[in-house]
N, C-alpha and C positions, 0 to 999 in steps of 0.2 A: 504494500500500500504506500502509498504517496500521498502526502497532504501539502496545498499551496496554499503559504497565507502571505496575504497580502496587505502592505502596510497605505491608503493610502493620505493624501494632503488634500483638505477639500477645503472649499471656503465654508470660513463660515457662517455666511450670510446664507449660505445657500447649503445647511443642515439636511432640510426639511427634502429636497429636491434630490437630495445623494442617500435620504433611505429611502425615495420611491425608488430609483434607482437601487439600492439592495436587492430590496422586495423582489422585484423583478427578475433579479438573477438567481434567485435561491432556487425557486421550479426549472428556469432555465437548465443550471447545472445538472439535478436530479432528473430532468429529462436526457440528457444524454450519459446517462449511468456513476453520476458522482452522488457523494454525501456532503451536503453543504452543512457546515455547522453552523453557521451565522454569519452576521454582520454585526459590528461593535463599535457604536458610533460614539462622539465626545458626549461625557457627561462632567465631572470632574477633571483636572490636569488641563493640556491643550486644548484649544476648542477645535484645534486643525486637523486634529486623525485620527483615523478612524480603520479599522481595521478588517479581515475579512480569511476565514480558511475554510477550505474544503478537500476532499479527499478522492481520490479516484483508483483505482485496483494495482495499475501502473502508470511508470512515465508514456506508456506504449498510448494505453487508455486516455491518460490526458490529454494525449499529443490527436488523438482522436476528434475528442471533444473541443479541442481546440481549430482545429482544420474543417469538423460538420459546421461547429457554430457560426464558422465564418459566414455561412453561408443561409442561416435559417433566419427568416423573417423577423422572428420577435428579437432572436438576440439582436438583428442589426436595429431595432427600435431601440431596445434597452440602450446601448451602446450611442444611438445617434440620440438620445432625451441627456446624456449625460454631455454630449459635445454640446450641444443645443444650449442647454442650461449654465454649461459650465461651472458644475459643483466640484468636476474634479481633478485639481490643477499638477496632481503627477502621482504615478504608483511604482512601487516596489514589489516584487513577487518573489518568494524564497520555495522553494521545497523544501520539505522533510520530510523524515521518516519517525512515525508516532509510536510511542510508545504506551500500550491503552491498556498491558495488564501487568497488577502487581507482584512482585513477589520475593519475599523477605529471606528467602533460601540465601542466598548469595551475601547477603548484609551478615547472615546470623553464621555464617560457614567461617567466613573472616575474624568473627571476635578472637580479641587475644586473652 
């Protein structure tokens, strides 16, 4: 599994206009076989960023979703509401790889 989160800088005048734009993308994603976990917008700290991760099986898968979406209707909406608007003025995108389960074996193996 692969998860891309994305850091981005939106104005903030224009909050309101970059969670329609979340909104939008959350089914997006999950229509072309991802797990969106959210969107994470300023509450406290900066008012300027605002965050974003989701998951997909592989980089293979992503690279998938990346190359349909180019081309499927809503997303070029979501995508042109956000040029349009201009909520949002630059993003960062990281992969990683998650770690989602626990297990204390290895901490308790170690005690001296």
């Amino acid at each position: 599994m692969i998860t891309c989160h994305v850091t981005y800088k939106i104005d903030p005048a224009k909050t309101t206009d970059f969670e329609v734009y979340a909104k939008a993308w959350i089914p997006l994603v999950e229509r072309f076989g991802g797990t969106h976990h959210g969107y994470f917008l300023p509450h406290e700290g900066p008012n300027d960023l605002a965050f974003a991760a989701f998951s997909f099986p592989s980089l293979a898968a992503y690279e998938t979703y990346r190359t349909e979406s180019a081309s499927d209707s809503d997303c070029n909406a979501a995508y042109d509401f956000a040029v349009c608007t201009n909520c949002i003025l630059r993003y960062d995108r990281h992969f990683l790889r998650p770690v989602l389960d626990g297990d204390l074996s290895g901490v308790l193996d170690q005690q001296v």
